[in-house]
C-alpha positions as CSV (number, residue, x, y, z in Angstrom):
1,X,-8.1,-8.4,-20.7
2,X,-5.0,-10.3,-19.9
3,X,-3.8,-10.8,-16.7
4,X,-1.0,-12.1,-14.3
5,X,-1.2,-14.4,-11.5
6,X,1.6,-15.1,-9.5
7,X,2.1,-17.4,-6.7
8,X,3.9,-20.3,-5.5
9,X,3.7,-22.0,-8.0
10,X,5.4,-19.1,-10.6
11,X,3.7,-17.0,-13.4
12,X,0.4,-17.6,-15.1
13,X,-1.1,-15.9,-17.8
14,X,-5.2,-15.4,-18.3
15,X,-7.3,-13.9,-21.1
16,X,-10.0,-13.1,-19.4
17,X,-11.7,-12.2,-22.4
18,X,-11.4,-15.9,-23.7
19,X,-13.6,-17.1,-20.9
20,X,-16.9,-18.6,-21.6
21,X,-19.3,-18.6,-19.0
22,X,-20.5,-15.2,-19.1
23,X,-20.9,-15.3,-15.4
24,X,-17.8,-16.1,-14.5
25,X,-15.8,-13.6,-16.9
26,X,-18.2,-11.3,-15.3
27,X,-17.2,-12.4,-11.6
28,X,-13.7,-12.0,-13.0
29,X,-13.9,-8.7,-14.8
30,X,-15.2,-7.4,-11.0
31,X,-12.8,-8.6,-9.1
32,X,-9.6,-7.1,-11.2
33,X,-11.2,-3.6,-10.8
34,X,-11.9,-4.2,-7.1
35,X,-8.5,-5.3,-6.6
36,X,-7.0,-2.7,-9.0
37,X,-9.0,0.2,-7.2
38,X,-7.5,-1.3,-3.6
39,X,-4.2,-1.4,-4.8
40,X,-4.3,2.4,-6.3
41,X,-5.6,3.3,-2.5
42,X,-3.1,1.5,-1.2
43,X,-0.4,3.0,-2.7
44,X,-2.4,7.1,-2.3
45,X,-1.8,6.3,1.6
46,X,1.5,5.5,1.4
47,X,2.3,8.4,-0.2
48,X,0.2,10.1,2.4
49,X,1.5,9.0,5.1
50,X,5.3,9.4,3.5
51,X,4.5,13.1,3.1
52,X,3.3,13.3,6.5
53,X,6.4,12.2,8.2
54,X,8.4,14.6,6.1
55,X,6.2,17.3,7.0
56,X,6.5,16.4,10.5
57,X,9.9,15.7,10.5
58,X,10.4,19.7,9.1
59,X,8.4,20.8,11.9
60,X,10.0,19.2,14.5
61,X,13.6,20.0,12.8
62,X,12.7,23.7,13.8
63,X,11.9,22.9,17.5
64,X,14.8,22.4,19.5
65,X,13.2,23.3,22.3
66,X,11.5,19.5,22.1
67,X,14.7,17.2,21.5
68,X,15.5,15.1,23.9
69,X,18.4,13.0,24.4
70,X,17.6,9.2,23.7
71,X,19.4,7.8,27.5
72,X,17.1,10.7,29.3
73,X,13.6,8.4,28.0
74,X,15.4,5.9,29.9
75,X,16.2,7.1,33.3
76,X,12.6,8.3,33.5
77,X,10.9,5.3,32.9
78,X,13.4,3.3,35.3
């Protein structure tokens, strides 16, 4: 399995495959799915939460009796 690091320091290329110490390709192998299954959740709630606001936003687009205008927030918190 090859993978890319980038950082600071620019690009770097591993074949994890090519490591040696059983252990430590092992250690390795774990950590790319942990960090492959984070980043697929990561990016399931930000589709979430993009749908939400649409959905919202749709709801609230048929509710004029709740818009407000911006400078009457204002004057009642003054």
């Amino acid at each position: 399995m090859i993978i890319t690091i980038k950082n600071d320091k620019g690009e770097t290329l591993y074949d994890v495959n090519k490591i040696k110490d059983d252990a430590k390709k092992q250690e390795a192998t774990i950590i790319i799915n942990k960090a492959g299954q984070l980043q697929v959740i990561v990016e399931a709630l930000d589709f979430a939460s993009r749908t939400h606001r649409v959905n919202l936003e749709k709801l609230l687009e048929g509710c004029t009796e709740a818009v407000i205008e911006a400078d009457q927030t204002e004057s009642k918190d003054s």
